[in-house]
N, C-alpha and C positions, 0 to 999 in steps of 0.2 A: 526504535530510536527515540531519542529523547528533545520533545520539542516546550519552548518555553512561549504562553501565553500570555501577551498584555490586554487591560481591557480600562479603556475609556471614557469618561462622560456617565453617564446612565449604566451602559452594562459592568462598569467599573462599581457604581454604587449596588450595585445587584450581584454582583460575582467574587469581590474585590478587584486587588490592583492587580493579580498575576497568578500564573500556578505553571506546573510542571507535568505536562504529560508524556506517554508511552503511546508512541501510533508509528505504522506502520510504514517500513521504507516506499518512497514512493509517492506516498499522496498526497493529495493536491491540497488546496485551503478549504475545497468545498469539501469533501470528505472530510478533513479536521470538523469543519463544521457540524456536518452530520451525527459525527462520533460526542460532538457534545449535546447536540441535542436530544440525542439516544439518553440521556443521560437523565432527561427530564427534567422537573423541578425548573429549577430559576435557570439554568441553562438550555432548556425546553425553549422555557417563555423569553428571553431576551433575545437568543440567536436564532429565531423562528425562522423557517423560511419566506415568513407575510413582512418580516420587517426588513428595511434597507440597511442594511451594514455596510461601510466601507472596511477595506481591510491592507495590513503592510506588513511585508514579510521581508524579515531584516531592514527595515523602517523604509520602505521602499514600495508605493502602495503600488496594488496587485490584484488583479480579479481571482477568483474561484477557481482560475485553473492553473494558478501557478501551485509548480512543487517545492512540497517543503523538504528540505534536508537536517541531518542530524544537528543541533545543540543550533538551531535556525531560532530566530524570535520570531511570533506572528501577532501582530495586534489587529483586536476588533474594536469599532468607534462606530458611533452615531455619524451621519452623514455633516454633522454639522457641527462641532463643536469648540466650546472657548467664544475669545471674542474680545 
């Protein structure tokens, strides 16, 4: 299924503003996670598991264990950002 990523603050300047990925019916935000970190590189390093991310899915923030669904937005942000 097809799920689309926003990313903000810092992992926006590291990642860009968005992308489009193919993951699996079913999982959750922590597994989206995982699957970019698998991925290494700048998405290794931003979405580690050492650092604090907040996260919303369908702009609706959300821990780790919410599931994502088909053509769902998920965004990841610094805990703190703007101002």
């Amino acid at each position: 299924m097809k799920l689309r990523l926003h990313y903000f603050a810092s992992i926006r300047e590291a990642l860009g503003a968005f992308e489009t990925i193919d993951i699996a019916e079913g999982a959750s935000v922590g597994a989206v996670r995982d699957t970019l970190i698998a991925r290494g590189g700048a998405h290794a390093t931003v979405l580690a598991r050492g650092r604090v991310l907040r996260s919303a899915l369908d702009q609706v923030l959300c821990d780790e264990s919410a599931v994502v669904a088909d053509g769902s937005e998920l965004a990841f942000f610094p805990p703190v950002t703007g101002g």
